[in-house]
BALOBA-1460 file (C-alpha; in Angstrom, 3 decimals):
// residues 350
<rec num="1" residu="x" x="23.756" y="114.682" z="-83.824"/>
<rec num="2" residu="x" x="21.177" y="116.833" z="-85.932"/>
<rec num="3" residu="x" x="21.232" y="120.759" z="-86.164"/>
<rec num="4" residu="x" x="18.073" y="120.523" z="-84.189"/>
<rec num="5" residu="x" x="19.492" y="118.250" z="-81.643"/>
<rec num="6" residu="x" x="22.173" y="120.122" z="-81.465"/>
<rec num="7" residu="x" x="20.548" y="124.045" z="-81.575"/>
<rec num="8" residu="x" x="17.731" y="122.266" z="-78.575"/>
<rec num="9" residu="x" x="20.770" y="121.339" z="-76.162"/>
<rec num="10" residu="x" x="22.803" y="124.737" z="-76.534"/>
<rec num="11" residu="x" x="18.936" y="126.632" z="-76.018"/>
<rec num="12" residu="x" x="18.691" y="124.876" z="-72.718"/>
<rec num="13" residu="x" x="22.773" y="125.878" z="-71.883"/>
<rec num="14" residu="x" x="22.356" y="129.297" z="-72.761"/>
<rec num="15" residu="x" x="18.676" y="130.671" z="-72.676"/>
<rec num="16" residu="x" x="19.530" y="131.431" z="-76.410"/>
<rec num="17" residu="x" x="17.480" y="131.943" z="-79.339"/>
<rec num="18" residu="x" x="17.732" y="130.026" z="-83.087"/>
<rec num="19" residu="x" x="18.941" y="132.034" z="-86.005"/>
<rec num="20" residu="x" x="19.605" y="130.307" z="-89.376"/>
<rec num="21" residu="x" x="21.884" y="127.519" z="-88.395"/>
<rec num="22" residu="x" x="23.620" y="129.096" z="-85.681"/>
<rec num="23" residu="x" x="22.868" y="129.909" z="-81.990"/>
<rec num="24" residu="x" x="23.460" y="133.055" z="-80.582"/>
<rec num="25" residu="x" x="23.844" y="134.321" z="-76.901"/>
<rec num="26" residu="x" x="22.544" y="138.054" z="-76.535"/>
<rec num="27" residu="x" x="25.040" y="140.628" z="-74.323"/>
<rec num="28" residu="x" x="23.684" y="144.008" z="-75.238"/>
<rec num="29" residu="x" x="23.255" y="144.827" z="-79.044"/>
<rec num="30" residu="x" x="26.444" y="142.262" z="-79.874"/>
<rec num="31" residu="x" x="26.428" y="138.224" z="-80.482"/>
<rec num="32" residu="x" x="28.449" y="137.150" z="-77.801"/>
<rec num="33" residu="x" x="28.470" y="133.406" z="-78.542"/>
<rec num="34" residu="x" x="27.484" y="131.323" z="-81.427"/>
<rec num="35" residu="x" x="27.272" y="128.101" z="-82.372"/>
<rec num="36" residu="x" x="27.570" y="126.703" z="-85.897"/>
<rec num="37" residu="x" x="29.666" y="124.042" z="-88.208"/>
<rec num="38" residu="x" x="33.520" y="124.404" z="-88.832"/>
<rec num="39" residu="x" x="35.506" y="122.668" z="-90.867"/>
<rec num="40" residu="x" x="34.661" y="119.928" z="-92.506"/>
<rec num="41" residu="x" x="31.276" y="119.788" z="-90.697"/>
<rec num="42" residu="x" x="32.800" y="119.942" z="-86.666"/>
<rec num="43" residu="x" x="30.288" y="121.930" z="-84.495"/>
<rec num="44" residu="x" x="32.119" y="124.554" z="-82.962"/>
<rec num="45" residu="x" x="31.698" y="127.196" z="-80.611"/>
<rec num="46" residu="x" x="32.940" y="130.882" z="-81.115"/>
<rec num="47" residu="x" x="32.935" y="133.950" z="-78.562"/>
<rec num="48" residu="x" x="32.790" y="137.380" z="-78.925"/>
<rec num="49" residu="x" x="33.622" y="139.826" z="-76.832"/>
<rec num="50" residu="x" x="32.084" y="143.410" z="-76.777"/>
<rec num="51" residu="x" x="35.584" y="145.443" z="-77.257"/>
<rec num="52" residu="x" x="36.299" y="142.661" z="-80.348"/>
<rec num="53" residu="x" x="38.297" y="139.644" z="-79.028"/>
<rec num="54" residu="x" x="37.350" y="136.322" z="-79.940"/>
<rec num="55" residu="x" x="37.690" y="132.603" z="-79.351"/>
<rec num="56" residu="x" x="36.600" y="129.792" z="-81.316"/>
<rec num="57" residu="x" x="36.431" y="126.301" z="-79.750"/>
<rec num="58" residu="x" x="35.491" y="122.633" z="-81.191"/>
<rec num="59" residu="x" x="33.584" y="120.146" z="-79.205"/>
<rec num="60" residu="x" x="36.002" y="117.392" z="-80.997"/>
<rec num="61" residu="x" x="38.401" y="117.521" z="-78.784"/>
<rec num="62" residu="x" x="36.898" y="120.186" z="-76.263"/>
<rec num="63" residu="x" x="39.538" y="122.260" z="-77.780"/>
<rec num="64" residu="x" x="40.370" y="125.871" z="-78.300"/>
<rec num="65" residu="x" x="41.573" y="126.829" z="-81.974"/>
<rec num="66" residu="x" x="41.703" y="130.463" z="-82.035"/>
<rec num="67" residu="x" x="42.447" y="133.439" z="-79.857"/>
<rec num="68" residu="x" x="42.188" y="137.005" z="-81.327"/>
<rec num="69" residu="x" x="42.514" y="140.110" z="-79.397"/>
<rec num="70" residu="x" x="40.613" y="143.280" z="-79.855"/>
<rec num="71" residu="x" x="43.076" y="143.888" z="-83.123"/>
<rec num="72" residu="x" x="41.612" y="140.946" z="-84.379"/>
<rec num="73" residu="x" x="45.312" y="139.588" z="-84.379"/>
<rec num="74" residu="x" x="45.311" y="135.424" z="-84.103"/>
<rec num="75" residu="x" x="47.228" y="134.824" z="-80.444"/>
<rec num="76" residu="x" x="47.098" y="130.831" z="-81.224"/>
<rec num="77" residu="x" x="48.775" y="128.452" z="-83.768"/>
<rec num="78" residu="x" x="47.064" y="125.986" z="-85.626"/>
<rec num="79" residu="x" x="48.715" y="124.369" z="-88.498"/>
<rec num="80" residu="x" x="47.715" y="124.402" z="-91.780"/>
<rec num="81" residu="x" x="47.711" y="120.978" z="-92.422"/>
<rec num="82" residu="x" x="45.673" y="120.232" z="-89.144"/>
<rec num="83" residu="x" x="43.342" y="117.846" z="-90.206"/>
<rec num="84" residu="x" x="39.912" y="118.491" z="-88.305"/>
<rec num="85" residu="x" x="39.266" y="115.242" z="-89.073"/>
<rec num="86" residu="x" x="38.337" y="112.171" z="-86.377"/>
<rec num="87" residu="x" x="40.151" y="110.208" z="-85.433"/>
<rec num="88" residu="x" x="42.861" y="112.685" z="-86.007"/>
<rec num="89" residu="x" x="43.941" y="115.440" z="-83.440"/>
<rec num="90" residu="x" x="43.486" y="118.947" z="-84.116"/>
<rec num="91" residu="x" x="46.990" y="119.812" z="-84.779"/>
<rec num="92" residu="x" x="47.444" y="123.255" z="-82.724"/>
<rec num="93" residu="x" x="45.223" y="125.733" z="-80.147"/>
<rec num="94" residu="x" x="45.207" y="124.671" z="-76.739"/>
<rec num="95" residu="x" x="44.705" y="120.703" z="-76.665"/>
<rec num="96" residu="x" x="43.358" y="119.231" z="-73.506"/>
<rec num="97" residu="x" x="45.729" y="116.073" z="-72.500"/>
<rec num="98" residu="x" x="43.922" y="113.743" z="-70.075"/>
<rec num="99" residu="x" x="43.733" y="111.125" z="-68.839"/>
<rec num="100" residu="x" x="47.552" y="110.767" z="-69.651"/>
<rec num="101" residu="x" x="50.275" y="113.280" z="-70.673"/>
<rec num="102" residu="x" x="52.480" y="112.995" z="-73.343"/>
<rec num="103" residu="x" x="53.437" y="109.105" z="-73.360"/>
<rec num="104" residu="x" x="54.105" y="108.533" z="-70.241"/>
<rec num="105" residu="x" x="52.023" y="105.563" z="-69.663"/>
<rec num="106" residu="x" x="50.321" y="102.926" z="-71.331"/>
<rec num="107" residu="x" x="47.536" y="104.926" z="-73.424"/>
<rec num="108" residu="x" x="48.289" y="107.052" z="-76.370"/>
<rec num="109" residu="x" x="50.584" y="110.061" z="-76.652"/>
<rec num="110" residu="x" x="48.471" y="112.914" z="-74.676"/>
<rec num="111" residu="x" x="45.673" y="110.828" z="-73.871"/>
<rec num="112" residu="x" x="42.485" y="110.092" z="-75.841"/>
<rec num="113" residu="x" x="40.094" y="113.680" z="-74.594"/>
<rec num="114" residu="x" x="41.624" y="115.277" z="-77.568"/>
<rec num="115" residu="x" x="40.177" y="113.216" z="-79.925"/>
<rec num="116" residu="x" x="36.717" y="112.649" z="-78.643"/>
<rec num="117" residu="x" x="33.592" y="114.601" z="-79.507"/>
<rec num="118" residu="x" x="32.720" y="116.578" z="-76.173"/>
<rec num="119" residu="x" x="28.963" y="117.794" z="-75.548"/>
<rec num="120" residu="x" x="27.303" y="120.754" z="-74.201"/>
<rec num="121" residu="x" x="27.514" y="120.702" z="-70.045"/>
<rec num="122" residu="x" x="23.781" y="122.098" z="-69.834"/>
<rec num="123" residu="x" x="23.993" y="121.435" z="-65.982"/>
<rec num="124" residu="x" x="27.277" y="122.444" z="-64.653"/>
<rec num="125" residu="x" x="27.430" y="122.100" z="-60.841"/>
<rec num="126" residu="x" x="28.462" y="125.264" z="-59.084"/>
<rec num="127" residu="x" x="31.544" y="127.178" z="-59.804"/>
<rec num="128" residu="x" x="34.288" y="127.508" z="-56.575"/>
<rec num="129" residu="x" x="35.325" y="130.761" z="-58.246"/>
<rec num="130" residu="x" x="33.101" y="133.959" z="-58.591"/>
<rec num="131" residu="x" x="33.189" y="135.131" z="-62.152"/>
<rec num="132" residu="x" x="31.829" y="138.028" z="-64.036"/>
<rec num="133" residu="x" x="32.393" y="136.344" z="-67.477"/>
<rec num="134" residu="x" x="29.147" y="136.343" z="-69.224"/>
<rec num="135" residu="x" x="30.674" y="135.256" z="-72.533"/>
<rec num="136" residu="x" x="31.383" y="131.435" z="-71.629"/>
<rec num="137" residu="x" x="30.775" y="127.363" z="-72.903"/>
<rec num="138" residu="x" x="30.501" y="124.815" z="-70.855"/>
<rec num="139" residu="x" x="31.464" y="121.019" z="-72.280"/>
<rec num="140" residu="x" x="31.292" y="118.016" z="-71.093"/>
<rec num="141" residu="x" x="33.593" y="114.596" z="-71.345"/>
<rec num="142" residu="x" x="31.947" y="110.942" z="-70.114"/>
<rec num="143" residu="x" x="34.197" y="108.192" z="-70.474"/>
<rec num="144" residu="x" x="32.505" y="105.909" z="-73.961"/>
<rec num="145" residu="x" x="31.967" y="101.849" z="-73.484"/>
<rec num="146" residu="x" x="35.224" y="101.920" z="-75.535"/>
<rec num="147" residu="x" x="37.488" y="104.285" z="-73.327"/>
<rec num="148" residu="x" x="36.391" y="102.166" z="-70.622"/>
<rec num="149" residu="x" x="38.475" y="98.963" z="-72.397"/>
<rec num="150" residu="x" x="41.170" y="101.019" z="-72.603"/>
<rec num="151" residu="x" x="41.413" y="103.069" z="-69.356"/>
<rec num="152" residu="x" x="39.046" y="101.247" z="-66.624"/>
<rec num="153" residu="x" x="37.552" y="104.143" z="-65.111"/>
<rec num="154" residu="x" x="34.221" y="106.819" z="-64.743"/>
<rec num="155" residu="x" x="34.529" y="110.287" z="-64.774"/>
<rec num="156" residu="x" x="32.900" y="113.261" z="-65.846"/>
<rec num="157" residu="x" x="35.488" y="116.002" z="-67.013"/>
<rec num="158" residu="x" x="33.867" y="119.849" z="-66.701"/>
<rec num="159" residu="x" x="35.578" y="122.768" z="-69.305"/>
<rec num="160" residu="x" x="33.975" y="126.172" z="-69.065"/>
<rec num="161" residu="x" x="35.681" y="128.505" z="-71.664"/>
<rec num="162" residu="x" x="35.362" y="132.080" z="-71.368"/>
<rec num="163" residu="x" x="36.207" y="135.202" z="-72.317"/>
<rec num="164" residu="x" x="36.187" y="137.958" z="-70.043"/>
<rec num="165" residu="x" x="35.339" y="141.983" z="-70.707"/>
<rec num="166" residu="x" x="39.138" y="142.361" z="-71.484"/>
<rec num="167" residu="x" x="39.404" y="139.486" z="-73.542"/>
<rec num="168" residu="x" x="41.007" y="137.231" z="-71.314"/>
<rec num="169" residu="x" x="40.643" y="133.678" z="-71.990"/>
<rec num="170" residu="x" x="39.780" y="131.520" z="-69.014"/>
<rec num="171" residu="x" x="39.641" y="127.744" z="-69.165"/>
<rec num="172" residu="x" x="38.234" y="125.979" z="-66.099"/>
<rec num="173" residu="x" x="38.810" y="122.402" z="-65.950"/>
<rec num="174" residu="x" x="37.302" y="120.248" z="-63.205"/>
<rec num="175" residu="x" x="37.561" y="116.376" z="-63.587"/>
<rec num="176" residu="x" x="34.997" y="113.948" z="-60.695"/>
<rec num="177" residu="x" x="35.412" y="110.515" z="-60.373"/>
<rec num="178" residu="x" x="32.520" y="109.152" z="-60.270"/>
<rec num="179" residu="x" x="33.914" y="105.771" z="-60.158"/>
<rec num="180" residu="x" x="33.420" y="103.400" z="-57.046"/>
<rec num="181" residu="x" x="37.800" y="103.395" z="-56.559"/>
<rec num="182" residu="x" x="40.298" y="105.606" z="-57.349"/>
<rec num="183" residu="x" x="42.544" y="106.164" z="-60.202"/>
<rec num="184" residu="x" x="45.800" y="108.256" z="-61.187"/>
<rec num="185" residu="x" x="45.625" y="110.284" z="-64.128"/>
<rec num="186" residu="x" x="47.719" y="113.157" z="-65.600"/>
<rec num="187" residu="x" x="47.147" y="116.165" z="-67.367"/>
<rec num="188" residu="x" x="48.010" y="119.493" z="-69.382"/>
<rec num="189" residu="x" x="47.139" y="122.525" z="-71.652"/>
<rec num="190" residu="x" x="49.252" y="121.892" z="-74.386"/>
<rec num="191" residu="x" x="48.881" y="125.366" z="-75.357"/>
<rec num="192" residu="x" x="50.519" y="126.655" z="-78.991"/>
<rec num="193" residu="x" x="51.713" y="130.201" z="-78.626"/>
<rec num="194" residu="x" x="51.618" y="132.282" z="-82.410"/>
<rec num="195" residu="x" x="54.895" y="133.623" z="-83.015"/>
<rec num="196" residu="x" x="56.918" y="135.782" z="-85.692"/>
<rec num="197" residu="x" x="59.799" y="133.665" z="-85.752"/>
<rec num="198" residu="x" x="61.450" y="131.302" z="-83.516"/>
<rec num="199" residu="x" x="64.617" y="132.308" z="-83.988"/>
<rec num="200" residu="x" x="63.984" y="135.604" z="-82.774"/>
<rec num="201" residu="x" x="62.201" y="134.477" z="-79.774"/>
<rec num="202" residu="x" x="63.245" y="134.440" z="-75.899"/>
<rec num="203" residu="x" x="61.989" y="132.758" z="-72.914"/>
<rec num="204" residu="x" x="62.804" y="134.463" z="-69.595"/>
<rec num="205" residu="x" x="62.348" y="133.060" z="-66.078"/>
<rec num="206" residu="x" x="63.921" y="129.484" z="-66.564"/>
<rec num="207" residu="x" x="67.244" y="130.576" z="-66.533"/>
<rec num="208" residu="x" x="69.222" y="128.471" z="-63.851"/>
<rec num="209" residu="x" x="66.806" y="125.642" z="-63.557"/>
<rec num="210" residu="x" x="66.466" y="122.148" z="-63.479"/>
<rec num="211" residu="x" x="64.638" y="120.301" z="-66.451"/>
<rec num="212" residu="x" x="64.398" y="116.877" z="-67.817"/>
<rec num="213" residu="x" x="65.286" y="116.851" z="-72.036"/>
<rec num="214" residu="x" x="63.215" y="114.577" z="-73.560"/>
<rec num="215" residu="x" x="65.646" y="114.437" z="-76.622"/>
<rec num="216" residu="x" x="68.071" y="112.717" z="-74.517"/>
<rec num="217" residu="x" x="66.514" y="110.387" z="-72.327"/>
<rec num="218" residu="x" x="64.638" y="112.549" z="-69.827"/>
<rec num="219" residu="x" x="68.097" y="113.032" z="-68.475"/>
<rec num="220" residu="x" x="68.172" y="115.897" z="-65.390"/>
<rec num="221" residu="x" x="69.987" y="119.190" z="-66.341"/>
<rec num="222" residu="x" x="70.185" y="122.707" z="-65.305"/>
<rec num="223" residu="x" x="69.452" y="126.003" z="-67.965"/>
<rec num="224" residu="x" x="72.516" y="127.995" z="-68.241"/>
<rec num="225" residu="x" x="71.990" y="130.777" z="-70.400"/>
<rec num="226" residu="x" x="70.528" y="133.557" z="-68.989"/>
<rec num="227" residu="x" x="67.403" y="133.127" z="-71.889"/>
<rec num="228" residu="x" x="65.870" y="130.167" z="-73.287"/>
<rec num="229" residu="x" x="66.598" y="131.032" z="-77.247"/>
<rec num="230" residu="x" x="65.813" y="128.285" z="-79.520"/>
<rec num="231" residu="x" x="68.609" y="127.689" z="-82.504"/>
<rec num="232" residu="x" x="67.256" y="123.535" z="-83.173"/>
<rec num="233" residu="x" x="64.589" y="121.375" z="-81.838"/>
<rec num="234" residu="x" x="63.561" y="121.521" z="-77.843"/>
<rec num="235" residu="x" x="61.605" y="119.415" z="-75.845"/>
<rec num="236" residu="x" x="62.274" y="120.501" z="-72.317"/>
<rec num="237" residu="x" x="60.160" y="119.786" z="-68.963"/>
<rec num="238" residu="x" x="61.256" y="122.294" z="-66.460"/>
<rec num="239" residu="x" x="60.845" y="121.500" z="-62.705"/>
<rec num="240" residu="x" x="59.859" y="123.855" z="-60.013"/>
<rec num="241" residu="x" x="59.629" y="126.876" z="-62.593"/>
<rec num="242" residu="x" x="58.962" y="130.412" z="-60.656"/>
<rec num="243" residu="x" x="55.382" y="132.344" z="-60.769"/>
<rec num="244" residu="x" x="56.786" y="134.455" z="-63.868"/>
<rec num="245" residu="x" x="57.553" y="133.286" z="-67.500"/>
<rec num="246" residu="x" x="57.638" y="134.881" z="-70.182"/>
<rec num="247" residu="x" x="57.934" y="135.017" z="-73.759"/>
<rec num="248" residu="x" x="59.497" y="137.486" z="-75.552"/>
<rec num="249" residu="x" x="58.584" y="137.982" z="-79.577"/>
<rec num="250" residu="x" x="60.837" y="140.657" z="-80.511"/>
<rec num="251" residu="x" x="59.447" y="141.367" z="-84.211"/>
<rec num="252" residu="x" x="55.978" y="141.292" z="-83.275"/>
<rec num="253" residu="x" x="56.885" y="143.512" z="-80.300"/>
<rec num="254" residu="x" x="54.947" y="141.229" z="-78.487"/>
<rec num="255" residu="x" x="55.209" y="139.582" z="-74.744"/>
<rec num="256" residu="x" x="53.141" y="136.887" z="-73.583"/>
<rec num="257" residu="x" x="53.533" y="136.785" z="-69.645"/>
<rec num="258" residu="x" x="53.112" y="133.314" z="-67.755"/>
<rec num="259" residu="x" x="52.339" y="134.277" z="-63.657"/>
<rec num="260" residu="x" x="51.434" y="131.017" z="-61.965"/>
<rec num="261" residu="x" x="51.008" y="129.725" z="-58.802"/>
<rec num="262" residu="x" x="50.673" y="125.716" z="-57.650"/>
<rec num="263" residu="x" x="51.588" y="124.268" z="-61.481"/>
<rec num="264" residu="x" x="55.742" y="123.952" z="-60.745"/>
<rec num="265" residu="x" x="56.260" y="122.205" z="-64.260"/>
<rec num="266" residu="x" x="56.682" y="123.699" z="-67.394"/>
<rec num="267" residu="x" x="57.056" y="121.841" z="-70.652"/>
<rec num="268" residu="x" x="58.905" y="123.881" z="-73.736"/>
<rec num="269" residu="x" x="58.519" y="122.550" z="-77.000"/>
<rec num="270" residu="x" x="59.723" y="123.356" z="-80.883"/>
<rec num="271" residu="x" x="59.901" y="120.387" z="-83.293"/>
<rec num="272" residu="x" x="62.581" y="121.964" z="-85.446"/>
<rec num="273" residu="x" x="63.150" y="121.542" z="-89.538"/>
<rec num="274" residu="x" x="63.486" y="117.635" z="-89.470"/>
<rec num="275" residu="x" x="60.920" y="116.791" z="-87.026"/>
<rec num="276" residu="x" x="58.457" y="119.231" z="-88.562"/>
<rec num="277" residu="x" x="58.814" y="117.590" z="-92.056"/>
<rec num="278" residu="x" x="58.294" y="114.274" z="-90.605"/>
<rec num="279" residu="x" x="54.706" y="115.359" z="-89.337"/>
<rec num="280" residu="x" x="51.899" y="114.768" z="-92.211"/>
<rec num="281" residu="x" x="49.463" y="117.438" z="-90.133"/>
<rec num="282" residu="x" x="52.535" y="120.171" z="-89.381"/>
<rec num="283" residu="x" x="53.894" y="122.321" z="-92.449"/>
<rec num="284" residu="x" x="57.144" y="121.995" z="-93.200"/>
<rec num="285" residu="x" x="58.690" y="125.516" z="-92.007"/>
<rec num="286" residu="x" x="55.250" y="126.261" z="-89.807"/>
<rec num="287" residu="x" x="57.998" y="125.596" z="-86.841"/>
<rec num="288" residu="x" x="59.366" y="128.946" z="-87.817"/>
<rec num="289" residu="x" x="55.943" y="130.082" z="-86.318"/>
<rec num="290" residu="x" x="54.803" y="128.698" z="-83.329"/>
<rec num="291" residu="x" x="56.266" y="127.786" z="-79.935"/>
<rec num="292" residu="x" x="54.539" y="125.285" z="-77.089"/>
<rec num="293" residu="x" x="54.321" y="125.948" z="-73.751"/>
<rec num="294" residu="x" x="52.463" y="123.267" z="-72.058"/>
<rec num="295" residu="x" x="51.150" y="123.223" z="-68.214"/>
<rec num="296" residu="x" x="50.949" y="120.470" z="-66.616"/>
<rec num="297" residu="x" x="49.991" y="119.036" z="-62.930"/>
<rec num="298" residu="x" x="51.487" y="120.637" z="-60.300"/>
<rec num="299" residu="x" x="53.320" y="118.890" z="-56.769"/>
<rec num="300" residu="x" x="51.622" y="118.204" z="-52.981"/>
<rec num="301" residu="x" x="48.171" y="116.668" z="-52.873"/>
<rec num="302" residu="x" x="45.499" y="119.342" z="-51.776"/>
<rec num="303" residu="x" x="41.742" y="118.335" z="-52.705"/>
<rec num="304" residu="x" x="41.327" y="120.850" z="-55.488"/>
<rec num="305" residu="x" x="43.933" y="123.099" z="-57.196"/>
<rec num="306" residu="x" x="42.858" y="126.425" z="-58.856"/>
<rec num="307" residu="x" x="44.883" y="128.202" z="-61.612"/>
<rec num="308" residu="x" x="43.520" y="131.503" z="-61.624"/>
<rec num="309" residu="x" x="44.311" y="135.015" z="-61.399"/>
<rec num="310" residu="x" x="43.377" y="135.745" z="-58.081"/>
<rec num="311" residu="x" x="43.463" y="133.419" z="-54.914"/>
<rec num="312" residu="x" x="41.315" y="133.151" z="-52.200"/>
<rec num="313" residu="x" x="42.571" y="129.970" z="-50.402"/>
<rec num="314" residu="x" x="45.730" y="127.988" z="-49.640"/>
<rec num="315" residu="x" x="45.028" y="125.143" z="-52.121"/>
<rec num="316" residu="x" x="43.986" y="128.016" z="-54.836"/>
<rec num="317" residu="x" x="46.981" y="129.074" z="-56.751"/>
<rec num="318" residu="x" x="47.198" y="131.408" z="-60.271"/>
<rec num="319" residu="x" x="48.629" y="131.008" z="-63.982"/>
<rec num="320" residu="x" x="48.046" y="134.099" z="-65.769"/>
<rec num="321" residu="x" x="49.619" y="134.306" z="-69.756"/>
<rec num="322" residu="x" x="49.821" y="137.921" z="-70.761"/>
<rec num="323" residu="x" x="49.825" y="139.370" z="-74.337"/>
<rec num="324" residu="x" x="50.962" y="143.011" z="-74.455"/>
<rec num="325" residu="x" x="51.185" y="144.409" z="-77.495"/>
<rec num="326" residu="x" x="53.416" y="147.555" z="-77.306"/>
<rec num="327" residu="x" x="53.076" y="149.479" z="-80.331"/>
<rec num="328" residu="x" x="49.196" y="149.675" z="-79.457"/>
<rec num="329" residu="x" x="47.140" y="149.482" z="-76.104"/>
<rec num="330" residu="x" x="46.363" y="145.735" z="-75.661"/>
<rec num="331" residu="x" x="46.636" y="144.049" z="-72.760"/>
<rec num="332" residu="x" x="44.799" y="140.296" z="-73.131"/>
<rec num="333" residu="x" x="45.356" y="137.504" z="-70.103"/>
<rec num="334" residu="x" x="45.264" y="134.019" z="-70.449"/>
<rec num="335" residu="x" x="44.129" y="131.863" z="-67.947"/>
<rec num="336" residu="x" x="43.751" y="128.139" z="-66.766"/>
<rec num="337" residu="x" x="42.012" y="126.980" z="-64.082"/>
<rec num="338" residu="x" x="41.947" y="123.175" z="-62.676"/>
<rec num="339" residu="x" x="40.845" y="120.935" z="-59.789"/>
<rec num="340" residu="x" x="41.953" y="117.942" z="-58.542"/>
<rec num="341" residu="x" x="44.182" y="116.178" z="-56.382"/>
<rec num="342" residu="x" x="47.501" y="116.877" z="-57.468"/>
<rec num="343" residu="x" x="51.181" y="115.084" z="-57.280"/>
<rec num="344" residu="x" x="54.327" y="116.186" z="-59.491"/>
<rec num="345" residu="x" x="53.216" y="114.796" z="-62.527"/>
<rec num="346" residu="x" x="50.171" y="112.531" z="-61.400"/>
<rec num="347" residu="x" x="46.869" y="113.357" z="-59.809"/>
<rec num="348" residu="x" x="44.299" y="111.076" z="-58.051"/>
<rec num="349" residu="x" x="40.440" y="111.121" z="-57.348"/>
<rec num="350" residu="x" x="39.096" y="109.425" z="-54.459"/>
C-alpha cells in the first residue's frame, strides 16, 4: 500500500488531517493518534493520551507493542530479537490468537491473525458498549484466498484499541461470520507483562486451583502453594480462575491487577533459560524479564461475551489488569473486551 493510500484510508477513519508522513488525530492542543512507519517499514499506529500514556500498535498482526503510562515507563515486553518481519510473528505485546489457540488444532501454533497485515476498519458497525475513549483505532481482519485453503471459512474480525483519559488500554474484539455455516474457532490475548525479574515475581489468586501443565502432557493438577512463584519454566492453563489475579513485581514496586468476569481460563507462561535460548526471536536471559498471562475463551454459550470493566447485562462480564505503581500516583487499567459465542476453550458463530 502507498503512503497516500494509506494517509487517504486513515483520513476517512478519523476525520484527520496529513502532516509530513504521518496522520494525526486532533484532541485539544495534543496529537492524540498518529500514524506512520515502524520498523523495518510496518505501518503502525501510536496513541497518546493527554496526561502522557501511550500505545503503539502494528497493523501486521493487529497487534499491540507498547504500553507506557503517564511516567513514560514501558508496561509491555517485546523482545529484542523480535523480528518485525513477515512472515514472522512479532515476538511480544499483546498478540491476537485466532482462529486457533496455541496448537490445539490443525492450523499453526496461535493461529495465522498474528501474522497477517490488518487494515483500517473505516466503517465499524455500532459499538454494544458506550465509551468515552476518544483516543482509539479501529482494524480490520478478512479471511485472504489463501487462509481460506487453510481454514474454510468467512469472517470479518473487528479490534478497536483505545486508550482512555486515564490511560487505560481497552481492546475490543468482535469476530462475524459472515459465512453461509458455522464454524468453531478459539481465541486469546496472549498478553506479555514487563517485569523486573522473574524470580522475584508472585502471582496471587490461583492458589488452590485446578490447571492443566502443558510441560507434562496437559495432565490435570491442583496449585498448592499459596503463590504462583516461578523458580524454572511454566506453562500452566488454569481452569475456573476467580475475578481477581494479580501480579506482584516486588522490585519495581509494581502490581498489575487481573478482575475478570465470564473468561474462567487463565494461561501462565515463562519459557525459562533453555527454552529461551532455543528461540532465534527471544534473547537469551530476556526470560528474566517478562511474564505471559494469556486470556482465553471463556465457558457456557451466550450470543456475545463482553470483557469490560463495567457490566450492564447477564452475558456482559469484566477483565480489568491494573498497574499501580506505589512509589508514585499511577493507577493505569487494562482491558479486553470480546464477543462471541463462547464454550470452555471453543467458540462458534452461527
Amino acid at each position: 500500500m502507498s503512503i497516500f493510500t494509506w494517509c487517504e484510508t486513515v483520513e476517512e477513519a478519523f476525520g484527520v488531517f496529513f502532516t509530513g508522513y504521518g496522520i494525526w488525530a486532533m484532541s485539544g492542543d495534543r496529537v492524540s493518534v498518529e500514524c506512520c512507519k515502524g520498523i523495518n517499514g510496518l505501518e503502525k499506529v501510536v496513541l497518546r493520551e493527554a496526561r502522557g500514556s501511550s500505545a503503539e500498535v502494528y497493523l501486521y498482526g493487529g497487534q499491540v507493542t507498547s504500553w507506557k503510562n503517564d511516567h513514560g515507563e514501558e508496561l509491555l515486553f517485546v523482545s529484542s530479537k523480535a523480528t518485525f518481519k513477515p512472515p514472522k510473528a512479532i515476538r511480544g505485546g499483546i498478540p491476537i490468537c485466532f482462529p486457533q489457540f496455541s496448537s490445539h488444532g490443525v492450523l499453526e501454533q496461535h493461529g495465522f491473525a498474528r501474522n497477517r497485515s490488518w487494515s483500517i476498519d473505516t466503517n465499524p458497525p455500532p459499538f454494544p458498549t458506550s465509551s468515552s475513549n476518544k483516543t482509539f483505532v479501529d482494524l480490520l481482519l478478512k479471511p485472504s484466498e489463501e487462509d481460506g485453503k487453510i481454514w474454510p471459512h468467512s469472517f470479518e474480525f473487528r479490534l478497536r484499541i483505545a486508550l482512555g483519559p486515564g490511560g487505560d488500554l481497552m481492546l475490543t474484539s468482535r469476530i462475524r461470520n459472515t459465512d453461509s455455516k458455522q464454524f468453531n474457532f478459539t481465541f486469546a490475548y496472549h498478553t506479555y507483562f514487563s517485569v523486573s525479574d522473574i524470580s522475584e515475581v508472585r502471582v496471587e489468586g490461583l492458589e488452590t486451583l485446578d490447571y492443566l501443565d502443558n510441560l507434562h502432557n496437559r495432565e490435570r493438577f491442583t496449585e498448592q502453594g499459596d503463590a504462583l512463584t516461578f523458580e524454572s519454566e511454566v506453562d500452566k492453563v488454569y481452569v475456573s480462575t476467580p475475578t481477581k489475579i494479580a501480579i506482584l513485581d516486588h522490585e519495581k514496586k509494581r502490581t498489575f491487577v487481573l478482575r475478570k468476569d465470564g473468561l474462567p481460563d487463565a494461561v501462565v507462561w515463562n519459557p525459562w533459560d533453555k527454552k529461551a535460548k532455543a528461540m532465534p526471536d527471544f534473547g537469551d536471559d530476556e526470560y528474566k524479564h517478562m511474564l505471559c498471562r494469556a486470556t482465553g475463551p471463556s465457558k457456557g454459550s451466550p450470543r456475545m461475551t463482553v470483557l469490560f470493566l463495567s457490566s450492564a447485562s447477564p452475558n456482559i462480564g469484566t477483565l480489568v489488569v491494573s498497574q499501580a505503581q506505589f512509589l508514585a500516583v499511577d493507577f493505569v487499567r487494562h482491558h479486553f473486551l470480546v464477543t462471541g459465542g463462547f464454550n470452555r476453550s471453543r467458540a462458534s458463530i452461527k
